[in-house]
C-alpha positions in Angstrom: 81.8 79.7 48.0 82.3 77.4 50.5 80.0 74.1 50.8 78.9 73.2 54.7 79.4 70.1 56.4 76.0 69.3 58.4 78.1 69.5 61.8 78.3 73.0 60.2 75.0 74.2 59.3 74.0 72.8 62.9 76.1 75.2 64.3 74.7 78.6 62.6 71.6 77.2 64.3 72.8 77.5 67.4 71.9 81.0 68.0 68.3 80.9 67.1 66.5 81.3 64.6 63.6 83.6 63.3 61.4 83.4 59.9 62.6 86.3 57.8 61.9 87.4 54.5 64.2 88.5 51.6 64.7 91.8 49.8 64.4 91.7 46.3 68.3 93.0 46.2 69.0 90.0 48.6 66.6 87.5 46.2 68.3 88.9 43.5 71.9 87.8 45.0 70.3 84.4 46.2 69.1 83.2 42.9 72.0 84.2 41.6 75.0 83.0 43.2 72.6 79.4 43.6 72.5 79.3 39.8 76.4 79.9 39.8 76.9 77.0 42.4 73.8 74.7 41.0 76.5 72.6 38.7 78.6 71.7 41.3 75.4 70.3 43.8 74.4 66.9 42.1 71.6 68.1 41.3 69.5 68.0 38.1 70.3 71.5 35.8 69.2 74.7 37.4 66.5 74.8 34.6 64.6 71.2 34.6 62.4 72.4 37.1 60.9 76.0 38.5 63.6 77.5 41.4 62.0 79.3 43.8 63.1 80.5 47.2 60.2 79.0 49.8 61.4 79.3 53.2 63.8 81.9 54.4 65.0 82.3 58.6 67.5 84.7 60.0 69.9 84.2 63.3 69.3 85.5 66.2 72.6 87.4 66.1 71.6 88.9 63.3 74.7 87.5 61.3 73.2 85.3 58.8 70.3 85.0 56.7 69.7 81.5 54.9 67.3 80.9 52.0 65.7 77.9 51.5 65.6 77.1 47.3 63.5 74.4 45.9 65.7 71.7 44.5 64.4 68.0 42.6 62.1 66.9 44.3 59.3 67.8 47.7 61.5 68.5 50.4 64.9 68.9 49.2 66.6 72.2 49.2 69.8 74.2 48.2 70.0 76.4 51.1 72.2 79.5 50.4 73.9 81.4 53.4 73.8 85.2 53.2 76.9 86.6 55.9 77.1 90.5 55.8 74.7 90.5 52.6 76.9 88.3 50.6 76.6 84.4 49.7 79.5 82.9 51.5 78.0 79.3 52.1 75.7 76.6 50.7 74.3 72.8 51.6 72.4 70.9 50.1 69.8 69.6 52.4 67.1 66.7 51.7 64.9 66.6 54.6 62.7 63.7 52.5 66.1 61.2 52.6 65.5 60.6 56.4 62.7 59.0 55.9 63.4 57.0 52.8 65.3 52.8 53.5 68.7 52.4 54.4 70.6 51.6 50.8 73.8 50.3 51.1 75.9 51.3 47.8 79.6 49.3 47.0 80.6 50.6 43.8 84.3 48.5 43.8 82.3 45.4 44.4 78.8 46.4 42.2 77.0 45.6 45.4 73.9 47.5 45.7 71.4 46.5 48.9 68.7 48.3 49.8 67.5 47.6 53.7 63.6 48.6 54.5 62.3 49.9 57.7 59.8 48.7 59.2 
């Protein structure tokens, strides 16, 4: 399943978008192919916390359909890309990170700054 760059995800927006809701086959295929992927997002194991679906949209053009799982913490999601009924894309999206200071990380030089905004 392929993993989309946020240039990406900007550009199934493009159409439009309306709230939708899932079936419980297309839940069903949600939840699963996101516990399939969950390993390979970073984030902490698919069952240290409840996974639930909690926002769902569909295009405009009627070609995709994108559900919204809940991830670590408030406001970060796996979002999970159903094209033709089938998962075909994922990114993980933490809309809380915009909104948290600058941190500057340097691993080769064990420099770690963190900048507040004020």
């Amino acid at each position: 399943m392929k993993v989309l760059q946020l240039h990406e995800y900007l550009r199934l927006l493009r159409a439009g978008i309306t709230e939708g809701f899932l079936s419980q086959s297309e839940l069903d295929r949600c939840m699963s192919a996101a516990q399939e992927i969950w390993p390979d997002t970073g984030l902490l194991p698919w069952e240290s916390a409840p996974r639930t679906v909690d926002h769902v949209w569909k295009s405009n053009d009627g070609r995709y359909t994108a559900a919204h799982i809940t991830a670590d913490i408030k406001d970060c999601f796996l979002i999970l890309f159903l094209f033709e009924e089938r998962a075909s894309s994922y990114i993980v999206f933490d809309i809380g990170a915009e909104y948290s200071g600058v941190e500057y990380i340097c691993p080769l030089m064990t420099i770690r700054a963190r900048r507040n905004e004020t």
